[in-house]
C-alpha positions, -999 to +999 in steps of 0.1 A: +000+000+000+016+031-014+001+060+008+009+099-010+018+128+021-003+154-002-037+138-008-032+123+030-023+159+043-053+178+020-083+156+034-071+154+069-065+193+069-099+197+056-115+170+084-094+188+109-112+220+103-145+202+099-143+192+132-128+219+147-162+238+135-187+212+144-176+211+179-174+248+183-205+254+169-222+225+190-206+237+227-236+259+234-264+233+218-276+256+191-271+260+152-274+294+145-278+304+109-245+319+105-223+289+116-246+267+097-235+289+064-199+285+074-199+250+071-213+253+037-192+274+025-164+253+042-178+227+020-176+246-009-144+253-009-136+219-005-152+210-034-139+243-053-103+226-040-106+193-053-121+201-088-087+221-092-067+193-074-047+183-104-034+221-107-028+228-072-007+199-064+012+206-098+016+244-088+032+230-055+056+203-071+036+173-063+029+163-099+050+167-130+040+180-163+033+151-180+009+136-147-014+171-152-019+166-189-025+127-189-049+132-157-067+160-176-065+138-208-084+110-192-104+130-172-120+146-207-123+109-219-140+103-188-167+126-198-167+119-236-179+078-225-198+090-198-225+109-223-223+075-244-237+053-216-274+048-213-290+031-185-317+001-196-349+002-184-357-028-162-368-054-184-357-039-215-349-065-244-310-073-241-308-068-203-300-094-183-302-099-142-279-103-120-292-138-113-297-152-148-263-145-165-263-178-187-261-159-217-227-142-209-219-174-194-223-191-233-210-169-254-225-138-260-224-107-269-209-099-235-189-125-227-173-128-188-138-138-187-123-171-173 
């Protein structure tokens, strides 16, 4: 198991300072409006964070180069296939269950490896 200081060091910084909120907002027993937006917009910059992850550990020397454009790479191919995929309806012609996978199981169109 190959554990990275930066992605280890960004979510514990961020649950650190989760917590650190939540108990201070919870030592008197009330949520006031205010603290409640806080953590919101704690949140949002978490998320704001992450989705420009790839550049931020690149501007601080974590990742080269060539790891920013191949993670951006796939992450565009990511959303290319994910516009391709269609959920089936239940019972649609050509599903199959989870229980009655014979036809992978013979030879078909979707055939299960060894």
């Amino acid at each position: 198991l190959t554990v990275f200081r930066f992605p280890l060091l960004r979510d514990a910084s961020f649950y650190a300072v989760a917590l650190i909120e939540l108990v201070t907002i919870l030592l008197d027993g009330k949520v006031f409006w205010y603290e409640a937006l806080i953590m919101l917009i704690t949140y949002a910059v978490y998320c704001v964070f992450m989705n420009f992850n790839t550049r931020i550990m690149f501007r601080l020397g974590v990742l080269s180069k060539e790891a920013v454009d191949k993670a951006i790479e796939e992450a565009a191919k990511r959303e290319e296939s994910d516009d391709l995929i269609v959920p089936a309806s239940p019972g649609a012609q050509g599903s199959v269950d989870a229980a009655d996978d014979s036809a992978l199981r013979a030879g078909g169109v979707g055939e299960l490896p060894p």
